[in-house]
C-alpha positions in Angstrom: 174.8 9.5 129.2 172.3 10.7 131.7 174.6 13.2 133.3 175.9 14.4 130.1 172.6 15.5 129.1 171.8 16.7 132.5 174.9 19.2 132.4 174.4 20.3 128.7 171.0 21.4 129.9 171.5 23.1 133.5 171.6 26.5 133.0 174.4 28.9 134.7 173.7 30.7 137.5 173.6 33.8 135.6 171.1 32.3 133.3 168.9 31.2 136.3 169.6 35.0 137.8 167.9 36.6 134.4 165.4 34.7 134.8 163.8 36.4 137.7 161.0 38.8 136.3 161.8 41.6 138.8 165.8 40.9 137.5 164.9 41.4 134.1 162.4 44.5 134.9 165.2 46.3 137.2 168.1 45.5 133.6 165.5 46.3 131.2 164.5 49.4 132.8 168.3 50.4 133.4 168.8 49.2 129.7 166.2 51.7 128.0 166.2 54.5 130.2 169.5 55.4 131.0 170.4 56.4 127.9 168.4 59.7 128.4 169.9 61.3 131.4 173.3 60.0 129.7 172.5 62.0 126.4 170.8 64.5 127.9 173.7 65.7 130.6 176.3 65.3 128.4 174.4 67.5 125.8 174.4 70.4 128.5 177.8 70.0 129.3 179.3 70.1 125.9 176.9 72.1 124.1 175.6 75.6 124.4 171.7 75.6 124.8 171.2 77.2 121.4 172.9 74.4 119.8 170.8 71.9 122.3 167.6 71.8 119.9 165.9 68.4 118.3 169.2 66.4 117.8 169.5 65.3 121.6 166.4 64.1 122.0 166.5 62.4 118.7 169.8 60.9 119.3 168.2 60.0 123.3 165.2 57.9 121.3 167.7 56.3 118.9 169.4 55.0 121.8 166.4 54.1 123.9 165.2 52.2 120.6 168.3 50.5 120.4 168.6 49.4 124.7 165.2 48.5 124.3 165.5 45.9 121.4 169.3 44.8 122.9 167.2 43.8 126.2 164.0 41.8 124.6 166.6 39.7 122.5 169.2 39.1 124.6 167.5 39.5 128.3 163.8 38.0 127.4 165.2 35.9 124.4 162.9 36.6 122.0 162.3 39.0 118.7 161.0 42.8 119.8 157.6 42.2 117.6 155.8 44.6 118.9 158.3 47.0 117.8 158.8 45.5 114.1 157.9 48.0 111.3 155.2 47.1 109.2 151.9 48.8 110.3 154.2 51.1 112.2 152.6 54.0 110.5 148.9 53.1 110.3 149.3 52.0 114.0 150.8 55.0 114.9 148.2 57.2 113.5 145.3 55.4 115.2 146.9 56.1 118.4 147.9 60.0 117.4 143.9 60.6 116.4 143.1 58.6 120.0 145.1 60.8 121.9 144.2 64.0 120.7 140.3 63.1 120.5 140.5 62.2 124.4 142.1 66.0 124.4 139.6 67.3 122.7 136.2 65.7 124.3 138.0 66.2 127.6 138.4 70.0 126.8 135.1 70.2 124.9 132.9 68.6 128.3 135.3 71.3 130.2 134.1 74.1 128.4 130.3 72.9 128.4 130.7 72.7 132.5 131.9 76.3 131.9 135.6 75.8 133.4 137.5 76.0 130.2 137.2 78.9 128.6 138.8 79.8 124.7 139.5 83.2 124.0 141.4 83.3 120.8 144.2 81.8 118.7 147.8 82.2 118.2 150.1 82.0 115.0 150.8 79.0 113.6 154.8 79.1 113.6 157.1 76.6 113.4 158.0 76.6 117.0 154.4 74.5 117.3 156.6 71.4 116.2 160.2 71.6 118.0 158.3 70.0 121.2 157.6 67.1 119.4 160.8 65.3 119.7 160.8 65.6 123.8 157.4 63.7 123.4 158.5 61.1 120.9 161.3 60.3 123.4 158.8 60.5 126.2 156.5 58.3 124.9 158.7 56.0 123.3 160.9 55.5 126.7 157.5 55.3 128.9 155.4 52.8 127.2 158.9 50.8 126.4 159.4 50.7 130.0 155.9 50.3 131.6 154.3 48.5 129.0 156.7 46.9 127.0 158.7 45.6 129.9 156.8 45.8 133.1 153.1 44.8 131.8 154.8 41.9 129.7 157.5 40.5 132.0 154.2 40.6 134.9 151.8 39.4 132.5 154.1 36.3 132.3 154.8 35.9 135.7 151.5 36.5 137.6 148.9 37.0 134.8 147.5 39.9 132.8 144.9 40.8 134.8 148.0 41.5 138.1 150.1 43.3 135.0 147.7 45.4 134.6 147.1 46.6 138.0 150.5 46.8 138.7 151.9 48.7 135.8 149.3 51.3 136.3 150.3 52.1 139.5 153.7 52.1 138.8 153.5 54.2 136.2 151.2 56.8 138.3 153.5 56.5 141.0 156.0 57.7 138.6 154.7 61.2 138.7 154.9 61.6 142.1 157.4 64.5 141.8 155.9 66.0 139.7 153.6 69.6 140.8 150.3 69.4 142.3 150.2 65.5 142.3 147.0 64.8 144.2 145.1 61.6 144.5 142.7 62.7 141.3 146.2 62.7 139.8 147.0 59.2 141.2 143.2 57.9 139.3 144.0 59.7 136.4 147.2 58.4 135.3 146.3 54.7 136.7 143.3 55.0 134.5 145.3 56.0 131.8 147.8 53.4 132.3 145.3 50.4 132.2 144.2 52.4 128.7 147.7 51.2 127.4 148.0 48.2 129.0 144.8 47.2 127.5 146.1 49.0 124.1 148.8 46.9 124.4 147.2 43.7 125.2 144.5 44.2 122.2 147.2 45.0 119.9 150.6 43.1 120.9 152.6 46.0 119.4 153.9 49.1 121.4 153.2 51.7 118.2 149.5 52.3 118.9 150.3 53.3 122.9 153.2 55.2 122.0 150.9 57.0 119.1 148.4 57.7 122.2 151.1 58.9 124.4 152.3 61.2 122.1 149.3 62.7 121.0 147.8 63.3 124.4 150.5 65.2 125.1 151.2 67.1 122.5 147.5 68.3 122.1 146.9 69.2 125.8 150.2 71.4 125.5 150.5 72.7 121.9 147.1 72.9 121.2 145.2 73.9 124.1 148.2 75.9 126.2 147.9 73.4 129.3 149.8 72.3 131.8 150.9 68.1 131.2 151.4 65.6 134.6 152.6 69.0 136.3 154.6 70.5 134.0 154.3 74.3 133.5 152.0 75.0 130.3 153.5 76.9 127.0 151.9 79.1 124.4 150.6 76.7 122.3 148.3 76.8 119.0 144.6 78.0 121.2 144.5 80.4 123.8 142.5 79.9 126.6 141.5 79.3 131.1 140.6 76.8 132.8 139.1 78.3 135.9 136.8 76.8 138.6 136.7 73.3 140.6 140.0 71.9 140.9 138.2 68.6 140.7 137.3 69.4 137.2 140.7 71.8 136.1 143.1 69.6 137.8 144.8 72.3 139.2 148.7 72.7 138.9 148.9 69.2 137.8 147.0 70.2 134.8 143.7 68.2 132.9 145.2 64.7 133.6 144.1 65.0 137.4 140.6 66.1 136.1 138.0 64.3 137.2 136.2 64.6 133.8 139.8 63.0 131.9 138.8 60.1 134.7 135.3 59.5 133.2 136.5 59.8 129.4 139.6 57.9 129.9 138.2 55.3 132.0 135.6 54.2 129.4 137.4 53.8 126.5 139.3 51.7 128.4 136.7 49.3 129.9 135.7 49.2 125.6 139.1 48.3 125.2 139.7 45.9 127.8 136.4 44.2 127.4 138.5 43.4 123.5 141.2 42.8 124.7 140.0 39.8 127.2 137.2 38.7 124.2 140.2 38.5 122.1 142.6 36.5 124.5 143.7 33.0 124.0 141.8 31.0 126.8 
């Protein structure tokens, strides 16, 4: 009798293999992000770039959506909650209006140090919106992958406190190709990471972090015309310079390697964190 049971509960060696956090960070990784570069290069093979617009990075997100929830339920064995779709909108929104207000406090103190300058306005055209899905798959693959599955399979394993650390550094470390990565860079997006991660931990649900993601982005580029984690800046909605201290400017990496996005960003997350540990189950 004893040995049936003992058999009937023993797990496989496959089972005992998923069980290893860094095994189920390396699948669900793999899981959720290939999807882009699969979409993605097949797009450009098959399909002439003016045909190439919205659908394949809506049809990349659908299937990031899709590896993600496959890997919590059948990898982690549990339901994707902090993906499930009420409050998605409301969340969402909170996130979009945190992310641009950083922008815009970050670019307002810029201007009042005299290193940002405005000088004027372009049309509002449509053209304002098409970058929107690249961010939406951006920030839904990203904070799937460094907060959904990195902070929570760490958080598990070693403790919230070492998931935070470490998912910030992994996700600032994942920018290190990008241009004029610098060690104010490195801060930056580690400061910003332990926003989310404490975003993340205050709310349980991904759609507040990904609402953050999304409008940071979107407003440093579309609005104010700047340069994102290194990427070359377009004509967005204001016109303007950011000239002076690359301490404050960032430099080629754009306002993220700021020193003044360090300050900003860096408090609202002690406010956050300092909720998100009140609010913890001891």
């Amino acid at each position: 009798m004893d040995n049936t049971l003992s058999m009937a509960t023993k797990k496989s060696p496959l089972a005992r293999l998923l069980a290893y956090p860094l095994v189920q960070i390396v699948l669900g990784m793999v899981l959720t992000f290939a999807w882009i570069p699969l979409v993605m290069g097949t797009a450009s093979q098959l399909v002439d770039k003016p045909y190439r617009i919205l659908w394949p990075q809506l049809l990349a997100a659908i299937l990031v959506w899709c590896g993600y929830r496959f890997y919590v339920r059948h990898i982690e064995k549990r339901q994707p909650t902090e993906l499930a779709m009420p409050g998605m909108a409301r969340e969402l929104g909170r996130g979009l209006l945190l992310g641009a207000g950083l922008v815009c406090l970050t670019f307002a103190v810029l201007a009042a140090l005299g290193v940002y300058q405005l000088s004027g306005v372009n049309a509002v055209h449509v053209m304002l919106l098409l970058p929107l899905a690249e961010l939406v798959l951006v920030g839904m693959a990203e904070e799937m992958m460094f907060r959904g599955i990195l902070f929570g399979v760490t958080a598990r394993a070693l403790g919230s406190k070492a998931a935070i650390v470490i998912s910030s550094l992994v996700f600032a470390l994942a920018h290190l190709p990008n241009a004029g990565f610098s060690l104010l860079a490195i801060a930056a997006i580690v400061t910003y990471g332990v926003l989310q991660a404490a975003l993340y931990m205050r709310t349980r649900r991904l759609w507040v972090c990904i609402g953050t993601h999304v409008g940071w982005n979107y407003c440093v580029s579309q609005v104010f015309s700047s340069a994102v984690s290194g990427h070359a800046a377009t004509d967005g909605l204001l016109h303007g310079e950011l000239a002076g201290n690359v301490m404050l400017t960032g430099g080629a990496f754009g306002v993220e390697a700021s020193l003044v996005t360090i300050l900003l960003i860096g408090a609202v997350a002690a406010y956050v964190l300092r909720l998100a540990f009140a609010s913890a189950p001891r």
